[in-house]
C-alpha angles and dihedrals in degrees: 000000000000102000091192087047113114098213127084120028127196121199111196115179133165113198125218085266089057097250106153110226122190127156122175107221101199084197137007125208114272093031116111101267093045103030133182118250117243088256095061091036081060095048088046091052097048097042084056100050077051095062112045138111073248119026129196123240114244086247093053088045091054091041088062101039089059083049093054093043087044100042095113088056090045115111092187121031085187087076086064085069088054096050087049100053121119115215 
């Protein structure tokens, strides 16, 4: 099997008892075939800059996310860098 492949996904798991527990998952939300709205991209987004060693103002994350939403319209990707520096 891929090991990097998304789908699907086994779960194998022994309990403590013994009891032997395994489900195949043929996708798993977020994936392609089961995607996250923008709404819970943006949470995401915002629940990970939280939680890094670094993490980003609210401001900062709003600021990219505008960038991203934006990034068609973008002349320089470079500026991204800028909007995501932490002082």
């Amino acid at each position: 099997p891929d090991l990097n492949a998304l789908n699907p996904q086994h779960i194998s798991i022994t309990l403590k008892s013994g009891s032997h527990l395994e489900i195949t998952l043929d996708s798993v939300y977020g994936d392609p075939v089961t995607p996250l709205t923008d709404d819970e991209n943006i949470e995401k987004f915002n629940r990970c800059c939280s939680r890094s060693k670094f993490p980003l103002s609210d401001v900062q994350q709003q600021n990219v996310i505008t960038f991203c939403n934006t990034l068609e319209q973008q002349t320089d990707v470079a500026s991204l860098i800028k909007v995501m520096a932490v002082t």
